[in-house]
LODRENPA-51971 format. One line per 3 residues: number of its first residue (from 1); their letters; for each residue x, y, z of N, C-alpha, C, O, CB. Coordinates in nm, 2 decimals. Glycine has a CB too. Example, Ala and Ser with C-alpha at 12.3 -4.5 7.8 and 13.67 -1.06 7.14 Angstrom:
REM residues 2
1 = as = 1.32 -0.57 0.78 1.23 -0.45 0.78 1.32 -0.33 0.78 1.42 -0.33 0.85 1.13 -0.45 0.90 ~ 1.28 -0.22 0.71 1.37 -0.11 0.71 1.29 0.00 0.79 1.34 0.11 0.80 1.41 -0.06 0.57;
***
This chain:
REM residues 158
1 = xxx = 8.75 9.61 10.05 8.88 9.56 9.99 8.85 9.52 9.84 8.76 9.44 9.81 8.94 9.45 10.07 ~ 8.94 9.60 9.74 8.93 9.58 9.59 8.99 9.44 9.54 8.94 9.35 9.47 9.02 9.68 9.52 ~ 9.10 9.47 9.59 9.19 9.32 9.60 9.34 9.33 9.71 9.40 9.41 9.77 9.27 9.29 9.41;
4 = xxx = 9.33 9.18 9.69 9.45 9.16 9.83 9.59 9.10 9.72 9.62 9.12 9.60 9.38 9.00 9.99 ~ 9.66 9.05 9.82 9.80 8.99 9.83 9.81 8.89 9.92 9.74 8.90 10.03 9.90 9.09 9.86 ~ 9.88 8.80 9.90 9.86 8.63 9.97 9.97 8.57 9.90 10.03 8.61 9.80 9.69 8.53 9.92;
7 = xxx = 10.01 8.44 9.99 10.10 8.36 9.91 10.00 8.23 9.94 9.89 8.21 10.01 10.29 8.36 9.97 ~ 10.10 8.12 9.85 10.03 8.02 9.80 9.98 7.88 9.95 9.88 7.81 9.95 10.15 7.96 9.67 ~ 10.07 7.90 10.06 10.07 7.83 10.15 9.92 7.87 10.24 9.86 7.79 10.31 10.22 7.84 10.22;
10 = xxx = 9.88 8.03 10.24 9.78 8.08 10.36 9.64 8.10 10.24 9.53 8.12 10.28 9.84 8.26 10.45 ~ 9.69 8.09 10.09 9.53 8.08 10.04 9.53 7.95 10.01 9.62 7.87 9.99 9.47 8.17 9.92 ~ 9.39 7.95 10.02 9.31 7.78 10.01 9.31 7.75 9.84 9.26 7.83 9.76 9.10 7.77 10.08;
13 = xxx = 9.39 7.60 9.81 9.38 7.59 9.68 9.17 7.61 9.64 9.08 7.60 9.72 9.48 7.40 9.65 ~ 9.15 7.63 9.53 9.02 7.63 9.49 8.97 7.77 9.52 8.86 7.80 9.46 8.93 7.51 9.55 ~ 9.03 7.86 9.62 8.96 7.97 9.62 8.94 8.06 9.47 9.02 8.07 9.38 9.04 8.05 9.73;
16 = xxx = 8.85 8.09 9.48 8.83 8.15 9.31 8.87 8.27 9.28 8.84 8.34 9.18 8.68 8.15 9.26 ~ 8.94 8.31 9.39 9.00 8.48 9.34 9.14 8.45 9.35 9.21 8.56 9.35 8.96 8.62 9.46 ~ 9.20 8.36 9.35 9.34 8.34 9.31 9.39 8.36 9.22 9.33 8.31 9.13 9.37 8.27 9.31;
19 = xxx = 9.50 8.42 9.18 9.57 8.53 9.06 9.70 8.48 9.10 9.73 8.52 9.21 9.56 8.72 9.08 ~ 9.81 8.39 9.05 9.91 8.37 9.06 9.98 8.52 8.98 9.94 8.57 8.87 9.92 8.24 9.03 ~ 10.10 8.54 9.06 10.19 8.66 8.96 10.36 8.60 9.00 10.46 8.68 9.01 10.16 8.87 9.03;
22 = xxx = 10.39 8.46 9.02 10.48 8.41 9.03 10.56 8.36 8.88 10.49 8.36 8.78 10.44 8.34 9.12 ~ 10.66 8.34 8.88 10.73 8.28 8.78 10.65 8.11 8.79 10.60 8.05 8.70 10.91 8.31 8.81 ~ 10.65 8.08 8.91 10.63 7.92 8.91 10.54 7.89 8.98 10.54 7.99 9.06 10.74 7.84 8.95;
25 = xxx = 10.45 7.81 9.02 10.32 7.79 9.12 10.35 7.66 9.12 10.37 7.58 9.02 10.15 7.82 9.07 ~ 10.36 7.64 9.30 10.40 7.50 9.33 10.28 7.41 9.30 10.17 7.44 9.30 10.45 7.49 9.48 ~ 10.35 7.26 9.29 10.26 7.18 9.21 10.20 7.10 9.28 10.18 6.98 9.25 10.31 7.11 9.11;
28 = xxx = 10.16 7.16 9.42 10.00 7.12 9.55 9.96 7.21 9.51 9.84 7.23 9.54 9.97 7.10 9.72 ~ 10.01 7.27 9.47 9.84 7.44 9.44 9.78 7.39 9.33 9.65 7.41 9.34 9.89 7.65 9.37 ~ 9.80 7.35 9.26 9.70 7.31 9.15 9.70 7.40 9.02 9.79 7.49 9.00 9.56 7.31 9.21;
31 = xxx = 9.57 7.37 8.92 9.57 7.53 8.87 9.54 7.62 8.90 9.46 7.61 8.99 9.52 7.56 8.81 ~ 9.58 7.75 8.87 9.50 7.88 8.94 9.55 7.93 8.79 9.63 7.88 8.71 9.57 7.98 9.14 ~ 9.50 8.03 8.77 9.48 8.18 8.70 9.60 8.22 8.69 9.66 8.16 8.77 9.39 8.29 8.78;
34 = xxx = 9.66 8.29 8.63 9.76 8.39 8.62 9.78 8.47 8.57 9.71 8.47 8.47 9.83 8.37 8.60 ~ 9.87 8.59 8.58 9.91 8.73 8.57 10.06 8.75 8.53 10.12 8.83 8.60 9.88 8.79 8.68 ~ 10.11 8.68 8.43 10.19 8.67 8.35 10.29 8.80 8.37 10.40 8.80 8.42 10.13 8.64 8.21;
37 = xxx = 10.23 8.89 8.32 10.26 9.05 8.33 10.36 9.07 8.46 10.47 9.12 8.47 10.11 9.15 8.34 ~ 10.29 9.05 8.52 10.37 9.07 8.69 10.46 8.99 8.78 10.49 9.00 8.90 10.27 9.07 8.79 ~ 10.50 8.88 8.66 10.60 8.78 8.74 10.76 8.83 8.67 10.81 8.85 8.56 10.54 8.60 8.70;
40 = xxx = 10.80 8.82 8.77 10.97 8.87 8.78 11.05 8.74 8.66 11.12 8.65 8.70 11.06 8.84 9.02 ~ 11.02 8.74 8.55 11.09 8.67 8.46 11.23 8.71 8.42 11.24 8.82 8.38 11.02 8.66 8.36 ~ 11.33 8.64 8.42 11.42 8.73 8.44 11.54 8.75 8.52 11.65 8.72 8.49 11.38 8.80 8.46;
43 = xxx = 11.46 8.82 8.66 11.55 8.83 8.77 11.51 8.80 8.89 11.55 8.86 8.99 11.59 8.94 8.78 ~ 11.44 8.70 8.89 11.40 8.65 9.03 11.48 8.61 9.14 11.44 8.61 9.26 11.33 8.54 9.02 ~ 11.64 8.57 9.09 11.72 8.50 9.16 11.84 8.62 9.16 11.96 8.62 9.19 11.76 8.34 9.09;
46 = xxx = 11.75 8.73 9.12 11.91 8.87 9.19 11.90 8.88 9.28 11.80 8.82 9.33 11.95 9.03 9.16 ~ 11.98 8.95 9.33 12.02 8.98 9.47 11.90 9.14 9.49 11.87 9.21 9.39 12.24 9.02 9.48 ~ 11.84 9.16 9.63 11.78 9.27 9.63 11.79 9.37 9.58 11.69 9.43 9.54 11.76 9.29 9.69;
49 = xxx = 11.93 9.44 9.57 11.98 9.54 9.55 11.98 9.57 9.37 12.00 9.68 9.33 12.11 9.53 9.63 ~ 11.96 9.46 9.28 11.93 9.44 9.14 11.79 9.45 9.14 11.73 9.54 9.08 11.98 9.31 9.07 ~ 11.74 9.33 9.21 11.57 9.31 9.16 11.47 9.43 9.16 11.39 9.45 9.07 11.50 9.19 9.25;
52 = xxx = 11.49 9.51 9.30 11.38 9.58 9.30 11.39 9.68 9.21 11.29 9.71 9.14 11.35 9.63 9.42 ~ 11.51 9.75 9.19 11.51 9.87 9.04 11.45 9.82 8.91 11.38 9.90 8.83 11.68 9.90 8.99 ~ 11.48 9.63 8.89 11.40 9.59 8.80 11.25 9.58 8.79 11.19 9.62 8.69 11.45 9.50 8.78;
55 = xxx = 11.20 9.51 8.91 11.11 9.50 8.91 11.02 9.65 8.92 10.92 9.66 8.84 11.11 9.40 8.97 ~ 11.04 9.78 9.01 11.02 9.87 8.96 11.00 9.91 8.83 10.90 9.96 8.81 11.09 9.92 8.98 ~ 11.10 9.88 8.71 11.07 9.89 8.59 10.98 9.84 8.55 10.88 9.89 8.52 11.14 9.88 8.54;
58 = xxx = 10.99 9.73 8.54 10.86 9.65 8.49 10.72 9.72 8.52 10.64 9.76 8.43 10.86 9.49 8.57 ~ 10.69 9.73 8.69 10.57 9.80 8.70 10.55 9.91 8.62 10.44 9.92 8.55 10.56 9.84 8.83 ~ 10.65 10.02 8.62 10.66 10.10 8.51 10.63 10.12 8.40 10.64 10.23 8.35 10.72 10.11 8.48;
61 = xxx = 10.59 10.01 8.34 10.58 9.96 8.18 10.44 9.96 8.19 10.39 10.01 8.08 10.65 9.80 8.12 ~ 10.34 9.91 8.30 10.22 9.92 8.35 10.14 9.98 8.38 10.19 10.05 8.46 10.21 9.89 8.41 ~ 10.01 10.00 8.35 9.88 10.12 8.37 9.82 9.99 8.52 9.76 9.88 8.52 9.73 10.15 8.15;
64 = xxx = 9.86 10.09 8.60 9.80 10.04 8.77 9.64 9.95 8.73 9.60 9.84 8.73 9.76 10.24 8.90 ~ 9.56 10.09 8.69 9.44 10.09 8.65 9.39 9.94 8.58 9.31 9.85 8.62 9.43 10.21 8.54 ~ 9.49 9.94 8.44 9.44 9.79 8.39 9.50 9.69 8.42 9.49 9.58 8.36 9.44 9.77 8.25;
67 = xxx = 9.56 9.70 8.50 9.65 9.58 8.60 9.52 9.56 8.71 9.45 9.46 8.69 9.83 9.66 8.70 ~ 9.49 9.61 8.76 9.34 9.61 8.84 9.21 9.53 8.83 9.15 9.44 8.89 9.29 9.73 8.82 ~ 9.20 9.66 8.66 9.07 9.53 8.59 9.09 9.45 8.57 9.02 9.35 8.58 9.00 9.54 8.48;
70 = xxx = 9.23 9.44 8.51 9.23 9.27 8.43 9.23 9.15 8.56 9.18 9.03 8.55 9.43 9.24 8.30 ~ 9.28 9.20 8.69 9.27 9.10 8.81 9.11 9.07 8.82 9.06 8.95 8.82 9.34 9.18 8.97 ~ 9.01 9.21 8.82 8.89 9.20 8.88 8.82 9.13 8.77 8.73 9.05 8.80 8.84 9.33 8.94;
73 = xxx = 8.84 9.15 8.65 8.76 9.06 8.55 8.83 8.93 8.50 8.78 8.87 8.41 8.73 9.14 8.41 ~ 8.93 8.89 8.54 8.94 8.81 8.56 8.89 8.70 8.67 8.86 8.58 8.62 9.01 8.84 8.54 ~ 8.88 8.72 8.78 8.83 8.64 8.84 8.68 8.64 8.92 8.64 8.58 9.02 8.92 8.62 8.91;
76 = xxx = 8.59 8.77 8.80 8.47 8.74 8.82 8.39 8.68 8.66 8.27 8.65 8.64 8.42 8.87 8.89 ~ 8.50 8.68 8.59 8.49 8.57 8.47 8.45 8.42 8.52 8.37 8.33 8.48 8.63 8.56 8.40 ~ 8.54 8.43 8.63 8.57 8.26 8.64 8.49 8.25 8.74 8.45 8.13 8.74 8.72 8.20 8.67;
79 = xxx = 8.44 8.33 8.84 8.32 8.31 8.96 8.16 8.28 8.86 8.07 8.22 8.91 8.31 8.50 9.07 ~ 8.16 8.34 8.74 8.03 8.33 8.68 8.06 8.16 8.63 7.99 8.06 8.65 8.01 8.46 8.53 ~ 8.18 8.17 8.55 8.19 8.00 8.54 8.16 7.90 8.59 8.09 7.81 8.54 8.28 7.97 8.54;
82 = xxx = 8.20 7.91 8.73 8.16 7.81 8.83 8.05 7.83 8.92 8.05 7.78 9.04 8.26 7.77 8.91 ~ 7.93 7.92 8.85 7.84 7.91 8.91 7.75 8.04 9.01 7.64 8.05 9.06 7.89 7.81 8.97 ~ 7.87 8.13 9.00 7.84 8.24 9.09 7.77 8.31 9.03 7.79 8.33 8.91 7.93 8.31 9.16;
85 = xxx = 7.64 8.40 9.12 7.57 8.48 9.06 7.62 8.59 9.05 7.73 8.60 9.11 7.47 8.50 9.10 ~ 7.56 8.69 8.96 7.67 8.85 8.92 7.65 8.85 9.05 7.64 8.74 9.08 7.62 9.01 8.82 ~ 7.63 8.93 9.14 7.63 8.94 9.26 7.72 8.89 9.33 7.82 8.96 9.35 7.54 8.91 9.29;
88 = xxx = 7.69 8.78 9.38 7.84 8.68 9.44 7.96 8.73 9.37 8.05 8.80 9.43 7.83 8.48 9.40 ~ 7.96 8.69 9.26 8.09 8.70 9.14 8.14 8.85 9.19 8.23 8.85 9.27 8.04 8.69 8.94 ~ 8.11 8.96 9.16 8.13 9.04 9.16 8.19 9.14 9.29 8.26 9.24 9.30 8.04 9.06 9.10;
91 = xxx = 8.13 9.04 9.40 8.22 9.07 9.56 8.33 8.98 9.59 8.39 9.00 9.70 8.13 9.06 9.70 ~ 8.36 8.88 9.51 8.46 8.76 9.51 8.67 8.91 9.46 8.69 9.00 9.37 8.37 8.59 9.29 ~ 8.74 8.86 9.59 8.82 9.00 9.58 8.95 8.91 9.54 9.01 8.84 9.62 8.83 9.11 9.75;
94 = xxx = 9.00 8.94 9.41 9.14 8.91 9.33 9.24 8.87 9.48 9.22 8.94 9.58 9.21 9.08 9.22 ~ 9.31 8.79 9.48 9.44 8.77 9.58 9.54 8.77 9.51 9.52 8.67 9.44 9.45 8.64 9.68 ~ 9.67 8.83 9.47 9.78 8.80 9.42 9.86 8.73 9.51 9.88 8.76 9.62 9.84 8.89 9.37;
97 = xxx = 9.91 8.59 9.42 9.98 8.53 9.51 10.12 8.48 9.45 10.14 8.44 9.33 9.91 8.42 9.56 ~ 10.21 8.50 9.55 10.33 8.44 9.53 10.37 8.32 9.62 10.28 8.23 9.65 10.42 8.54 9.54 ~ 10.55 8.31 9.68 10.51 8.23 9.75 10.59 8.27 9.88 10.60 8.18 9.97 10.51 8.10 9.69;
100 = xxx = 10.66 8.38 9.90 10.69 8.43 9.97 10.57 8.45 10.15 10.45 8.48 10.17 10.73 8.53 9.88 ~ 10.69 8.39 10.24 10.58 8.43 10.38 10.56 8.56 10.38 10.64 8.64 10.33 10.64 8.39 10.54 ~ 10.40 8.62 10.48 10.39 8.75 10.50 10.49 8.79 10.54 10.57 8.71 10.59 10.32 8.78 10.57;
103 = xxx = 10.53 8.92 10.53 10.61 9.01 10.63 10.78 8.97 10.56 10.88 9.05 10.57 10.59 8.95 10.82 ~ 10.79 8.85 10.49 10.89 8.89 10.41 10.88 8.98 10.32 10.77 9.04 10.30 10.94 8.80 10.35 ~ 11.02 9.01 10.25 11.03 9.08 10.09 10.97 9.01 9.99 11.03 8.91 9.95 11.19 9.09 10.04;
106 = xxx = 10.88 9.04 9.94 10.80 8.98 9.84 10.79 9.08 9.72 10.81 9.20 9.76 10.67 8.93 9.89 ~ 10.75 9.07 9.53 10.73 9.14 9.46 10.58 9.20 9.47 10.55 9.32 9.44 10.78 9.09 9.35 ~ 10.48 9.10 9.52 10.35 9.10 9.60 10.31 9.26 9.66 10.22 9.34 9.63 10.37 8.98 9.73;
109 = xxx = 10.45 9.25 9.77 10.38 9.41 9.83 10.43 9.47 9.76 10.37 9.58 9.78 10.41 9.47 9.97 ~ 10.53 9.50 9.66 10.57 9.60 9.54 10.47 9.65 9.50 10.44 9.77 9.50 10.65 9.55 9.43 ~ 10.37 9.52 9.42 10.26 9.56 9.34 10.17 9.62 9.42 10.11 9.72 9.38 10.19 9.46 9.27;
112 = xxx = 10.16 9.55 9.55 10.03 9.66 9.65 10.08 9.83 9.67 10.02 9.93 9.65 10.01 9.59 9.86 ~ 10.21 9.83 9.72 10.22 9.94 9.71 10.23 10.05 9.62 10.21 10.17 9.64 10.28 9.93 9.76 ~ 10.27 9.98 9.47 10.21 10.07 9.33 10.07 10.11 9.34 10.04 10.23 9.35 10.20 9.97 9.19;
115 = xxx = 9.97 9.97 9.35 9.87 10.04 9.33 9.83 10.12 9.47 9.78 10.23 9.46 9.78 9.95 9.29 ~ 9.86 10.07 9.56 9.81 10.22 9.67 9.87 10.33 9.66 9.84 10.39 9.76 9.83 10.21 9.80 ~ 9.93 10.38 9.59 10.00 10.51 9.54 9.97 10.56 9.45 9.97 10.68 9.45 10.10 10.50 9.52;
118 = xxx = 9.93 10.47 9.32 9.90 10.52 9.20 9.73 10.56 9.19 9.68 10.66 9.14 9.95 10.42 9.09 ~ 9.65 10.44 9.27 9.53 10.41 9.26 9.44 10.48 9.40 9.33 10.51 9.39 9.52 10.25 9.25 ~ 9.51 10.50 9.51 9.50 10.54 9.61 9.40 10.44 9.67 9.31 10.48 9.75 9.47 10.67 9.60;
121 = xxx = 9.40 10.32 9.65 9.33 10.18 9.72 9.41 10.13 9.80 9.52 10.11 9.76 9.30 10.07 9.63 ~ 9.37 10.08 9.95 9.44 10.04 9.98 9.44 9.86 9.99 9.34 9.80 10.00 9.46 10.13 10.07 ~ 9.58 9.80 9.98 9.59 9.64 9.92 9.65 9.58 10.01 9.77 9.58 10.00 9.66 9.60 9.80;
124 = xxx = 9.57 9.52 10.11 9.61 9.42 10.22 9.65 9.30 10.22 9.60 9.23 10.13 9.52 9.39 10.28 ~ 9.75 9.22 10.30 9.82 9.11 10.26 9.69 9.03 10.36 9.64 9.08 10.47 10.01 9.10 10.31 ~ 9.66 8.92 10.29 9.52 8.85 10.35 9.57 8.69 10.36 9.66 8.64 10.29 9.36 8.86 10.21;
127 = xxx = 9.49 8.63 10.48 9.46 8.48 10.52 9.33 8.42 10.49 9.23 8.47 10.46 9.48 8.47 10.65 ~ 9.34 8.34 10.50 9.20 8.28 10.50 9.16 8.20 10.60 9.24 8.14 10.67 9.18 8.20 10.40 ~ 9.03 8.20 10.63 8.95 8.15 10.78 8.83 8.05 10.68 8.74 8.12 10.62 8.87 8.33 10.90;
130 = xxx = 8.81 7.94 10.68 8.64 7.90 10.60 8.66 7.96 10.48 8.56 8.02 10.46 8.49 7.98 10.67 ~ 8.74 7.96 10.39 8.75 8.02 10.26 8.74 8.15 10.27 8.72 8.18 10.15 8.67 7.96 10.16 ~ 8.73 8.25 10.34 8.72 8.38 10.38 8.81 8.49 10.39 8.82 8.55 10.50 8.68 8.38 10.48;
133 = xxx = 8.87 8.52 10.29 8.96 8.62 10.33 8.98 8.71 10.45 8.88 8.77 10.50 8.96 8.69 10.25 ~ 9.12 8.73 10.51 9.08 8.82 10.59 9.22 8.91 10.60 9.32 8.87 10.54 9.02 8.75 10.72 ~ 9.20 9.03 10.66 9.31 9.13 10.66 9.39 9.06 10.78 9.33 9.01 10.88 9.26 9.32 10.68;
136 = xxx = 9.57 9.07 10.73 9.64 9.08 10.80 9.71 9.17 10.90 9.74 9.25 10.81 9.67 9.06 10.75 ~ 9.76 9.21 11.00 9.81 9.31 11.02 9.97 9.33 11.12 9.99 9.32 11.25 9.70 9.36 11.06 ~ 10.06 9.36 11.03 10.20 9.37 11.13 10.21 9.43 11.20 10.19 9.55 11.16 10.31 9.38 11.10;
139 = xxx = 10.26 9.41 11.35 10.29 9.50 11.47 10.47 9.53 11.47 10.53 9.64 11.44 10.24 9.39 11.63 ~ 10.51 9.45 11.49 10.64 9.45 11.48 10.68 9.30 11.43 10.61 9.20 11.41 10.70 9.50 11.64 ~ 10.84 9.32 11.39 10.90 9.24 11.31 10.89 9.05 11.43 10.87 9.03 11.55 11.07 9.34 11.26;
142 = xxx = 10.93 8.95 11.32 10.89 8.87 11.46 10.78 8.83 11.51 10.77 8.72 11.56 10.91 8.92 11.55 ~ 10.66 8.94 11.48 10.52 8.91 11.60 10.42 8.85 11.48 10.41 8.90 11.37 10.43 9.09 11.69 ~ 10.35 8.76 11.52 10.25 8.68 11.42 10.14 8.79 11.42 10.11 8.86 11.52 10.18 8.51 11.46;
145 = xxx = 10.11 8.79 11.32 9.98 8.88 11.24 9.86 8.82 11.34 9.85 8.72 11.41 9.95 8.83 11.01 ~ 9.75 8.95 11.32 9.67 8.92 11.37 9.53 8.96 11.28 9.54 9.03 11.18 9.69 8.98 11.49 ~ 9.41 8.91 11.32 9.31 8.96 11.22 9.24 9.09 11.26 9.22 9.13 11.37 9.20 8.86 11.18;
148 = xxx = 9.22 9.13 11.15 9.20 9.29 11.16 9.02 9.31 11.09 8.92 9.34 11.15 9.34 9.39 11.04 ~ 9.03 9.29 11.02 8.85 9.27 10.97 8.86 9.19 10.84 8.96 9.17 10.77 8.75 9.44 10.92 ~ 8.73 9.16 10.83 8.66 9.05 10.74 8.65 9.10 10.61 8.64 9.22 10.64 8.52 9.00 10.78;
151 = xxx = 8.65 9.08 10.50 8.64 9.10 10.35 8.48 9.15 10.35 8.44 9.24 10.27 8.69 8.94 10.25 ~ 8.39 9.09 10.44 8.23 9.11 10.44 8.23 9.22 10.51 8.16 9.30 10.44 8.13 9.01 10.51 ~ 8.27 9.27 10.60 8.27 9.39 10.64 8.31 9.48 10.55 8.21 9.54 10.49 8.34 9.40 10.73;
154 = xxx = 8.42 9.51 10.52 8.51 9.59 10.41 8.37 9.59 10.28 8.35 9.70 10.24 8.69 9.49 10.35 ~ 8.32 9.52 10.25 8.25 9.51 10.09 8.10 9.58 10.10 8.01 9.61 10.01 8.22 9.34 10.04 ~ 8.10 9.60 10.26 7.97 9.69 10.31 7.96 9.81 10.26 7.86 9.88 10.26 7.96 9.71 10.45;
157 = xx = 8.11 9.84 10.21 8.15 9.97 10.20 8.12 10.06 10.04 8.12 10.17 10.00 8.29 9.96 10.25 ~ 8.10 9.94 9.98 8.09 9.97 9.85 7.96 9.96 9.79 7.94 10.00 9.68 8.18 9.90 9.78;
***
């Protein structure tokens, strides 16, 4: 996994791959990082049938690609900061977060599904276990997610 998607309630404040792309980050999260670019400024409070054509556009305006890096160097900038070796740093996996629950409508899976289309990566909505990301996965609507594999697994891969 390159990078995931998360909201602010299921990732652990202090996790160091946190990427806010919200208009606002509630104020128990603390600081985190941000991605200015990707927050619905604007039209957050339209109705669906407005926002997504907008926010579509916006993605639009966007190279997938450096939307990507700037997540992944961004927060292996800040993993070297506090200590992580290139190594560590460099398997540490971006989370965009908003604050929307899984499995709602969020702008979150918009952006995953850009980049899995444009980038052909695929961008899992993730929890955390021990500061540990992990893949989510929906069965049907209603049914609590279950875990699917570990971020350490997935990074075997690369």
């Amino acid at each position: 996994m390159l990078i995931a998607t998360g909201n602010y309630k299921n990732t652990p404040k202090g996790y160091v791959g946190a990427i806010s792309i919200s208009v606002s980050v509630p104020m128990w999260y603390g600081a985190v990082d941000q991605m200015r670019e990707l927050a619905p400024y604007g039209f957050m409070r339209d109705g669906l049938q407005s926002y997504i054509p907008k926010y579509e556009a916006l993605l639009k305006r966007l190279d997938p690609g450096s939307v990507l890096q700037d997540a992944l160097d961004l927060v292996y900038k800040k993993a070297l900061r506090r200590g992580y070796s290139d190594e560590e740093a460099g398997k540490v996996v971006p989370v965009l977060l908003c604050w929307e629950s899984p499995g709602d409508f969020c702008h979150r899976r918009m952006i995953a599904k850009w980049i899995e289309e444009e980038k052909g990566l695929k961008v899992p909505e993730v929890k955390f276990k021990n500061m540990k990301p992990y893949e989510i996965e929906y069965k049907k609507p209603g049914k609590k997610e279950e875990r699917v594999e570990s971020i350490e697994s997935q990074l075997t891969m690369f």
